[in-house]
Residue frames relative to the residue before (quaternion, step in Angstrom):
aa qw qx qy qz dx dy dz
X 1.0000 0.0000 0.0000 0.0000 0.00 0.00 0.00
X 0.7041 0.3142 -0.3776 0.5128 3.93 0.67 -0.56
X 0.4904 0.6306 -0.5707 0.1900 3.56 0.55 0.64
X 0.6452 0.6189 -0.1455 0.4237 3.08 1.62 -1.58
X 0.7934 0.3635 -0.1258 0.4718 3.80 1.61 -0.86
X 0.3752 0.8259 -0.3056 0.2894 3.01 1.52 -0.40
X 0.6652 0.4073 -0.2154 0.5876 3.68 1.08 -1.70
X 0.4373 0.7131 -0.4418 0.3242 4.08 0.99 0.11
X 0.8025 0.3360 -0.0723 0.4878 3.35 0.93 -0.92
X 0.3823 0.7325 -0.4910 0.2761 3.77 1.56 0.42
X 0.3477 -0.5977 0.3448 0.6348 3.87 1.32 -0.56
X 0.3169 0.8171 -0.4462 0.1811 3.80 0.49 0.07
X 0.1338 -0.7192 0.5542 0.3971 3.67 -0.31 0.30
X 0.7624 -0.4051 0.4709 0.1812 2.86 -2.35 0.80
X 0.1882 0.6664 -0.7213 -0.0136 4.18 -0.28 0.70
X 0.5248 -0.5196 0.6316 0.2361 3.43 -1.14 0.99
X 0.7163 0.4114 -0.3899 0.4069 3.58 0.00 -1.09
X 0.6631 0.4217 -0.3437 0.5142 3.95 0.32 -1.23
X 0.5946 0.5856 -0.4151 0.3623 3.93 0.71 -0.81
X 0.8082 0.4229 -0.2039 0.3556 2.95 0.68 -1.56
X 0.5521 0.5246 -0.2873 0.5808 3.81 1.40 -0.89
X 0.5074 0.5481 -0.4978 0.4408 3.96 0.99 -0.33
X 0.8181 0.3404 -0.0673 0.4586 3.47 0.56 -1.50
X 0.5164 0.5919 -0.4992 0.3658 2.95 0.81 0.73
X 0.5739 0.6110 -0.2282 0.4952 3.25 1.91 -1.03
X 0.7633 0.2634 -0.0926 0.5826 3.78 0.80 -1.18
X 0.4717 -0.6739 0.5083 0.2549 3.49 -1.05 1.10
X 0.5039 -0.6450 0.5391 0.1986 3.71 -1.20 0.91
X 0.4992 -0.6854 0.4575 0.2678 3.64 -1.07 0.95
X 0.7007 -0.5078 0.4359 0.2472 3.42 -1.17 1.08
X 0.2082 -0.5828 0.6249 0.4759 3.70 -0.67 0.64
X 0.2506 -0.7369 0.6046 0.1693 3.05 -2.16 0.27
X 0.6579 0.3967 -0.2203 0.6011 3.78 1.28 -0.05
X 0.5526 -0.5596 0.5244 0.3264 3.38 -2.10 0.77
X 0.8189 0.3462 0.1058 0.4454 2.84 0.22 -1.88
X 0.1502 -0.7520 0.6415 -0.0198 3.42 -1.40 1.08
X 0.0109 0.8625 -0.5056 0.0178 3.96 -0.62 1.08
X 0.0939 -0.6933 0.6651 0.2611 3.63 -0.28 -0.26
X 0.0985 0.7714 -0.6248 0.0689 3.51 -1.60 1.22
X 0.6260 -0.5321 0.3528 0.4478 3.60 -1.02 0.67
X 0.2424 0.7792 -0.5755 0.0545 3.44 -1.02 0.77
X 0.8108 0.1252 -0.0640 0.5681 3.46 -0.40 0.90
X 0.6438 -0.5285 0.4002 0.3822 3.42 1.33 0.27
X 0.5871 0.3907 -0.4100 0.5784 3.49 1.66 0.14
X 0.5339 -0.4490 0.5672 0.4378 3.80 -1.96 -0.49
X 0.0262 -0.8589 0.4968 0.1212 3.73 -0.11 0.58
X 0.4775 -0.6406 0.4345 0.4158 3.63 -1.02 0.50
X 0.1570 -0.6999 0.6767 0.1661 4.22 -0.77 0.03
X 0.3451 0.7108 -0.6083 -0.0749 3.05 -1.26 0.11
X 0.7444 0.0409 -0.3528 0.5654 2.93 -0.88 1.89
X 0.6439 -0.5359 0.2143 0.5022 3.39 1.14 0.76
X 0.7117 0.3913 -0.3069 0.4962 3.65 0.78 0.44
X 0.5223 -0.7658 0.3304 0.1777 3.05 -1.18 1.47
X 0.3785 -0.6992 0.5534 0.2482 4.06 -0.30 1.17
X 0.5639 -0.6103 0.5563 0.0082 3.23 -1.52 0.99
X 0.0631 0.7815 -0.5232 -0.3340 3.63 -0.76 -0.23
X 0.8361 -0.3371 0.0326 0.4316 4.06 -0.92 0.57
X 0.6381 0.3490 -0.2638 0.6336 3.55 1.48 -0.37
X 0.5857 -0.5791 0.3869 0.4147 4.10 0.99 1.08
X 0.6995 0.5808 -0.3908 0.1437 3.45 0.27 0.23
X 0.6141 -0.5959 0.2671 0.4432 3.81 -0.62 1.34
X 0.2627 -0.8177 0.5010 0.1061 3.19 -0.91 0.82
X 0.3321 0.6772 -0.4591 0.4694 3.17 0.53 2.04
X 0.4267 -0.7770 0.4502 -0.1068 2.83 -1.41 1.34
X 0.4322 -0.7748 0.2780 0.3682 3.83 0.02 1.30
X 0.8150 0.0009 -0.2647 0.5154 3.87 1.17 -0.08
X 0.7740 -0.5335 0.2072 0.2707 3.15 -1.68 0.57
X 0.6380 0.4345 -0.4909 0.4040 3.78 0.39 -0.28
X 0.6677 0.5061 -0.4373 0.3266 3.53 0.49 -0.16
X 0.4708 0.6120 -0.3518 0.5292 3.47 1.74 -0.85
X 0.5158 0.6959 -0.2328 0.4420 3.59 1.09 -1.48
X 0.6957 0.5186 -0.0737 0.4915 3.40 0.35 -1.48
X 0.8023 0.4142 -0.1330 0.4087 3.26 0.36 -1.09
X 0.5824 0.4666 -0.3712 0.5526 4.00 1.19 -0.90
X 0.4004 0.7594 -0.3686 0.3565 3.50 0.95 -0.80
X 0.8168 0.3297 -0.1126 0.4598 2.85 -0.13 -1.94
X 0.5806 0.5023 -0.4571 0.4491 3.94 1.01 -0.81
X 0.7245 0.5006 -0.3899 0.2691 4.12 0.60 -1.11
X 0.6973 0.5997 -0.2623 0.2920 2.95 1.52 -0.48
X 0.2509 0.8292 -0.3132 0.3891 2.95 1.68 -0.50
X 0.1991 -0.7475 0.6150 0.1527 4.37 -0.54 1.06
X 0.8868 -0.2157 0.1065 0.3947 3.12 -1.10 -0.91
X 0.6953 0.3615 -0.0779 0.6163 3.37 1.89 -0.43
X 0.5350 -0.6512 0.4953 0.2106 3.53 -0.95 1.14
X 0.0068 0.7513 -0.6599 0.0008 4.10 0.00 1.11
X 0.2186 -0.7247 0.5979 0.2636 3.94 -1.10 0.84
X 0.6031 0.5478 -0.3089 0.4906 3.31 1.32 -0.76
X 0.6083 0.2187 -0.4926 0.5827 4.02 0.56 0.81
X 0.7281 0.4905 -0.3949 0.2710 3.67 0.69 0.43
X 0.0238 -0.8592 0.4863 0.1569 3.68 1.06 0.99
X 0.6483 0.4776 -0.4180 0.4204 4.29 0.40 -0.76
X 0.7842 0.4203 -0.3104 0.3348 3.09 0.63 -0.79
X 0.6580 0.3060 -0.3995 0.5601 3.58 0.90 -0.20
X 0.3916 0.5279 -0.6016 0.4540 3.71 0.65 0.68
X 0.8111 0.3942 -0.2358 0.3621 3.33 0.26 -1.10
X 0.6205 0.5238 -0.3389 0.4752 3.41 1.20 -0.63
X 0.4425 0.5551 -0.4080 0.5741 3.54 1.26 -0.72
X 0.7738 0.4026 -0.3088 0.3791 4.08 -0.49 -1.40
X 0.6875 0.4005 -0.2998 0.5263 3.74 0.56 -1.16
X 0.7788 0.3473 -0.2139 0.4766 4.20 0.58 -0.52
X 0.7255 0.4583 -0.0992 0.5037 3.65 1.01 -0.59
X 0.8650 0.0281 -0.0729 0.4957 3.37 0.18 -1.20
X 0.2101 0.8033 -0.4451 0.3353 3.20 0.71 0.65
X 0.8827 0.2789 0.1143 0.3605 2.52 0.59 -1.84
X 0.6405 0.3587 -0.1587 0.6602 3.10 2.23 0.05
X 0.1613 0.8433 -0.5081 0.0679 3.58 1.20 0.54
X 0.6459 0.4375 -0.3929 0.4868 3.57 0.23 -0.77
X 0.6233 0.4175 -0.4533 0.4814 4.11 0.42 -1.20
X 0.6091 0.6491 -0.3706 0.2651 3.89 0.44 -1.03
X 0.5916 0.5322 -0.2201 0.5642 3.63 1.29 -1.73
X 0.8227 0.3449 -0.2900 0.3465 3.39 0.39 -1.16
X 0.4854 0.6242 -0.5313 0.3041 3.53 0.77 0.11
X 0.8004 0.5173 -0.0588 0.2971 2.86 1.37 -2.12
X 0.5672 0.5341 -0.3539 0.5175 3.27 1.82 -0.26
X 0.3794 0.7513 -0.4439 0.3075 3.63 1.13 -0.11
X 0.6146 0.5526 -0.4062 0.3898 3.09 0.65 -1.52
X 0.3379 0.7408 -0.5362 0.2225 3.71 0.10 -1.13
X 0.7501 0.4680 -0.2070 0.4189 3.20 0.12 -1.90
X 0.8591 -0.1564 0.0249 0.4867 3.39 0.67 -0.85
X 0.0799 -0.8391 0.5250 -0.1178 2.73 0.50 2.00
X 0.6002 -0.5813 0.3045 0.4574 3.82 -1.25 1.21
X 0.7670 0.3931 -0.3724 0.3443 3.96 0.31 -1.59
X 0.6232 0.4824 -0.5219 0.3264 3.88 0.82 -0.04
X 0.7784 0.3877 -0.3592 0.3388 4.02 1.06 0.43
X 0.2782 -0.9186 0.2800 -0.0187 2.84 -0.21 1.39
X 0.2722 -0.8015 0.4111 0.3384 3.91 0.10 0.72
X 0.4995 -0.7147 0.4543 0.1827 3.58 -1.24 1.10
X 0.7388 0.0917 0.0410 0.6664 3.73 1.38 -0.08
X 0.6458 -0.2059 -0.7352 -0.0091 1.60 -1.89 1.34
X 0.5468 -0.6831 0.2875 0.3897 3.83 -0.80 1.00
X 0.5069 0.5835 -0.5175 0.3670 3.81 0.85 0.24
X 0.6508 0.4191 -0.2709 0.5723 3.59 1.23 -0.57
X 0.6524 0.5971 -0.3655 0.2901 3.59 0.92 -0.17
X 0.5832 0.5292 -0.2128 0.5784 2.85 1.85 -1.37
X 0.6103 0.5715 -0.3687 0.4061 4.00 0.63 -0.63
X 0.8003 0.3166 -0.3269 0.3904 3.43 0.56 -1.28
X 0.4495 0.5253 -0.5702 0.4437 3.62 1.48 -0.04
X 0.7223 0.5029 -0.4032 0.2506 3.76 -0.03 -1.09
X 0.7277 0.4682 -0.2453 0.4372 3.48 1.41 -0.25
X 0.8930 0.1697 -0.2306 0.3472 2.88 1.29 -0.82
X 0.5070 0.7275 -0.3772 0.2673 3.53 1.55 -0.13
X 0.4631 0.6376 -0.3721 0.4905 3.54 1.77 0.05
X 0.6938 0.3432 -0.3929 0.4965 3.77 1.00 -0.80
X 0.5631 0.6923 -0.3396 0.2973 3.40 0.98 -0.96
X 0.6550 0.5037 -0.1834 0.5326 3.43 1.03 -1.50
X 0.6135 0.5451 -0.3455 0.4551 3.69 0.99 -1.42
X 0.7734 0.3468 -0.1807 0.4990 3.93 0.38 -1.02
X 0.5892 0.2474 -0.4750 0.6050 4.03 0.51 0.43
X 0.4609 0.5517 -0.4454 0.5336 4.01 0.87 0.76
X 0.7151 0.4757 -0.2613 0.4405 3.51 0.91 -1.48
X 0.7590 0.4019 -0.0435 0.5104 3.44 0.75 -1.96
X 0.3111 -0.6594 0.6099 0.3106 4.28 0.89 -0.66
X 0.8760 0.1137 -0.3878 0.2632 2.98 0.03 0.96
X 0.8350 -0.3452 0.2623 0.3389 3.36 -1.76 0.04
X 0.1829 0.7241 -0.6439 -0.1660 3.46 -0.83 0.39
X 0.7619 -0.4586 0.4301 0.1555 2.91 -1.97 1.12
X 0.1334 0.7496 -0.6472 -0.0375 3.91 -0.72 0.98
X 0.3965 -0.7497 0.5116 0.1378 3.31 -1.60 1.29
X 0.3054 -0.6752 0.5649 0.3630 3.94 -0.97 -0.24
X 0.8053 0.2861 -0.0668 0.5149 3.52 -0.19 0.41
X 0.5097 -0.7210 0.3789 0.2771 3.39 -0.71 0.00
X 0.1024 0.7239 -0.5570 0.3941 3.06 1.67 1.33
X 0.3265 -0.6582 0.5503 0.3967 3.87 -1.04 0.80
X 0.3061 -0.5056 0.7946 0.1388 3.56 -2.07 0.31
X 0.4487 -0.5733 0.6599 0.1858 3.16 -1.55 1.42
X 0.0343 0.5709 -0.7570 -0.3159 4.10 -1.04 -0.02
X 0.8710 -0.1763 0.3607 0.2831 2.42 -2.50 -0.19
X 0.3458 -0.7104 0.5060 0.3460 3.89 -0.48 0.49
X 0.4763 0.6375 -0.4017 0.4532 3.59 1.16 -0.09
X 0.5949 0.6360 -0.3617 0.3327 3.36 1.07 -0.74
X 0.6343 0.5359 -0.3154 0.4593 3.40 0.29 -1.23
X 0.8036 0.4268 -0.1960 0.3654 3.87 0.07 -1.27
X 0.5819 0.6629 -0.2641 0.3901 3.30 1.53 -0.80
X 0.6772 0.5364 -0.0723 0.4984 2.84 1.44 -1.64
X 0.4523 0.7654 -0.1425 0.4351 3.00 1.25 -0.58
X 0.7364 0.3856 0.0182 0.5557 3.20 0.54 -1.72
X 0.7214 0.5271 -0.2363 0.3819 3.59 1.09 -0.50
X 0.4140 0.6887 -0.3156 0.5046 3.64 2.15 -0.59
X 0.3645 -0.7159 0.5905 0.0774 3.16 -0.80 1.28
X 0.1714 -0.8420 0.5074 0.0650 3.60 -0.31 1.46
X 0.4379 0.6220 -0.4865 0.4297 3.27 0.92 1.05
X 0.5293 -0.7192 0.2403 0.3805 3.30 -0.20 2.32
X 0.8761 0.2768 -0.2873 0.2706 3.34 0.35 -0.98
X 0.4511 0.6573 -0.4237 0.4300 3.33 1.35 0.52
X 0.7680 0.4119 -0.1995 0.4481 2.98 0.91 -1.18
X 0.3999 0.6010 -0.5155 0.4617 3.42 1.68 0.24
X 0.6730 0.5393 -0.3082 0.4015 3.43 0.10 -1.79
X 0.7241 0.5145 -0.2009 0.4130 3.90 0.73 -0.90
X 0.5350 0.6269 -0.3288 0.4611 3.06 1.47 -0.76
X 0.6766 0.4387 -0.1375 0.5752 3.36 0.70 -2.24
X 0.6741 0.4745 -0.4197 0.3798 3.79 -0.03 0.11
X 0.6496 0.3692 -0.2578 0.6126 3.49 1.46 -0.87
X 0.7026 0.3736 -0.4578 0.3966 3.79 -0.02 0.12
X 0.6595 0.5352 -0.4498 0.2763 3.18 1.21 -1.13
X 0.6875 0.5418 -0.1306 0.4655 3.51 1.34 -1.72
X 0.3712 -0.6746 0.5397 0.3403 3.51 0.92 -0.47
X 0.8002 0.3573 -0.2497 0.4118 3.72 1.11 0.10
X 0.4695 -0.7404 0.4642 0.1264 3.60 -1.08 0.89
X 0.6315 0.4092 -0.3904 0.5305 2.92 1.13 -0.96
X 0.5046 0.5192 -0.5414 0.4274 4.36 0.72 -0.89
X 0.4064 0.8058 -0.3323 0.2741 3.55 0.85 -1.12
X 0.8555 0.1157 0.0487 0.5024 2.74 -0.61 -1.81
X 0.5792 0.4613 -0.4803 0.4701 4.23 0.92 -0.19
X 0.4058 0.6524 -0.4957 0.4050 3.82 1.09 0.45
X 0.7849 0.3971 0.0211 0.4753 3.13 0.41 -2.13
X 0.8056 0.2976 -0.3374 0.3855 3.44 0.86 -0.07
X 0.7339 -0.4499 0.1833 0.4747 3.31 1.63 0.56
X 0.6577 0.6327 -0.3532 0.2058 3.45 1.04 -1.07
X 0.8045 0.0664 -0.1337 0.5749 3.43 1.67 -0.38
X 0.4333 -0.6795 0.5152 0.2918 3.37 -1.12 -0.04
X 0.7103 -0.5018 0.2531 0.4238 3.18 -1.35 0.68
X 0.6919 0.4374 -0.4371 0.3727 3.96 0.44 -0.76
X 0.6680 0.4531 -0.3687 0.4611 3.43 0.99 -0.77
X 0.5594 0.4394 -0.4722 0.5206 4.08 0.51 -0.40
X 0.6923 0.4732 -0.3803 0.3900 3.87 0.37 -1.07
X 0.6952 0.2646 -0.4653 0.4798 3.90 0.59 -0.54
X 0.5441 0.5136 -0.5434 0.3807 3.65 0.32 -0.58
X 0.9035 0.1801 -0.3530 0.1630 3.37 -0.14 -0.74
X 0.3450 0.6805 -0.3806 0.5225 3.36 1.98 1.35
X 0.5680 0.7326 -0.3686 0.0697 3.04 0.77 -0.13
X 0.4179 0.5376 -0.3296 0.6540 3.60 1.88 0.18
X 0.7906 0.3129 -0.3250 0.4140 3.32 0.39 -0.16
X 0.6067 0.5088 -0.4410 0.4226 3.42 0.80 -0.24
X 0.5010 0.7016 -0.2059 0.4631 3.09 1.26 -1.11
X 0.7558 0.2225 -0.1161 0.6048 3.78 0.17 -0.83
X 0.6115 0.3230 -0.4768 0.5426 4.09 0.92 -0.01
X 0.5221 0.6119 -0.4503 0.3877 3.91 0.83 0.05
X 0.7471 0.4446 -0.1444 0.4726 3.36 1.25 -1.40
X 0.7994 0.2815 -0.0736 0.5257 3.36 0.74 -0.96
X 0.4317 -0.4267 0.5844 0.5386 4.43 0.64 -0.37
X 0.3854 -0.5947 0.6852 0.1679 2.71 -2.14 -0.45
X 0.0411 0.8715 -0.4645 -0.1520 4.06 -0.63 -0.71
X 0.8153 -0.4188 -0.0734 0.3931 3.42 -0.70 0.98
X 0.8069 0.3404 -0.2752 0.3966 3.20 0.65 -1.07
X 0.3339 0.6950 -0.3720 0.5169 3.40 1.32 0.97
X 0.6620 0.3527 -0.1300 0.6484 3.37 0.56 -1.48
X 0.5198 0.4984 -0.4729 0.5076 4.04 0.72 -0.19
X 0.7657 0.4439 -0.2258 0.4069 3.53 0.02 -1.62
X 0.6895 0.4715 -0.3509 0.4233 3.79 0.87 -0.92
X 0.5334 0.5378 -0.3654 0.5410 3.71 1.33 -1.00
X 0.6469 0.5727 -0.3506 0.3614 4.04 0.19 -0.79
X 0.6351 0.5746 -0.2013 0.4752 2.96 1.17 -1.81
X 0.7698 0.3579 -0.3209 0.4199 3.67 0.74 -1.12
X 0.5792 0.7026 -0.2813 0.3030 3.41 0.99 -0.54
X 0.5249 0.5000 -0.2201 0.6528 3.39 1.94 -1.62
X 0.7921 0.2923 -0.3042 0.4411 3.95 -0.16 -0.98
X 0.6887 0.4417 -0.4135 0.3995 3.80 0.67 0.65
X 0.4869 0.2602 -0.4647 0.6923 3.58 1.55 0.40
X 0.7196 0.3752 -0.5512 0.1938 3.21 -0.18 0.04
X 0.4518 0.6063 -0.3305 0.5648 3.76 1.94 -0.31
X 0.5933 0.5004 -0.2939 0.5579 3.88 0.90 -0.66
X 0.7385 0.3089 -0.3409 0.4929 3.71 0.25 -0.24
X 0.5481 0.5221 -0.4384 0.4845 3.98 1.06 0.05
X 0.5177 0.6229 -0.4089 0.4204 3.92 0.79 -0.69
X 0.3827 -0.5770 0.7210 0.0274 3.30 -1.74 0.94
């Protein structure tokens, strides 16, 4: 088992495609258990299987402080055929990532994700054609308006894909606002690279939206141009991935 999860926790991001062409080359590990449980250990939900608690590559219990993610996770172990796939297991290599990975790099973690700020996706804005203009307002000038509410102040919107200076307050503000709890600040992490936006980000984890609404907002160029033009597989691949990563990572924000 720490062969298949092990490369989870290098700080690398996750390409399905290289993942998937990785494991095509090296045979997958044999399931090895009946039964899958989640029990209190250590004050966490812990995964069991066959009544014993699984580990992740740096020995640590692989459990989570509330229960739908624990939930979420046995799942994904029952489901599991004759071979152990990580790449149908998005919570769990979230979590195995947070408890091995960001743990242990929490501050480097915030700062990656407060970066975006500077050039966060809903502050650029396309100048034509006005059906896509009027959309990306309807999606995004509610988070936009919602976070210079959160932080007091103004952020800066651009036409085109000319850059826009923000406020230098921005960055730190935002900053300070990343929950530096591992597995928050996972779920936040994977939400800002996936979407290109912090502020979608952090209106995840603090409640202001839910995952379908954050997931079309941060489609809206793409629906938009799969409206005008079709679309073709390895598109509909990437967009299915995308939803798949930004629902464990919504699953690990839940109470």
């Amino acid at each position: 088992m720490k062969d298949v999860f092990e490369d989870l926790v290098t700080g690398e991001d996750f390409d399905p495609v290289r993942k998937a062409q990785e494991k095509s080359r090296r045979e997958l590990p044999k399931r090895f258990y009946m039964d899958v449980t989640v029990a209190e250990l250590d004050g966490l939900f812990a995964i069991h299987l066959d009544g014993r608690p699984i580990r992740t590559p740096g020995r640590r219990i692989v459990g989570v402080p509330h229960r739908p993610a624990a939930d979420t996770m046995a799942a994904e172990w029952a489901a599991q055929g004759t071979h152990i796939n990580p790449a149908t297991m998005p919570v769990t290599r979230l979590v195995h990532s947070a408890i091995d990975g960001v743990a242990n790099a929490v501050e480097a973690v915030a700062e990656d994700a407060a970066k975006y700020a500077g050039t966060d996706l809903l502050c650029y804005r396309a100048e034509g054609p006005d059906g896509l203009v009027a959309r990306q307002s309807a999606h995004w000038d509610p988070v936009v308006k919602w976070a210079e509410g959160r932080f007091g102040l103004t952020f800066r919107l651009a036409g085109g894909v000319m850059p826009v200076a923000q406020d230098e307050k921005v960055v730190p503000a935002v900053l300070a606002a990343i929950p530096r709890d591992p597995f928050l600040l996972s779920a936040t992490h994977q939400f800002t690279t996936i979407t290109g936006s912090v502020l979608l980000a952090l209106a995840i984890v603090e409640g202001r939206l839910g995952f379908e609404e954050a997931f079309a907002a941060s489609n809206v160029d793409e629906d938009w141009n799969t409206e005008q033009w079709g679309t073709d597989a390895e598109a509909v691949s990437r967009r299915a991935w995308r939803s798949d990563e930004m629902k464990a990572a919504a699953i690990l924000t839940q109470r």
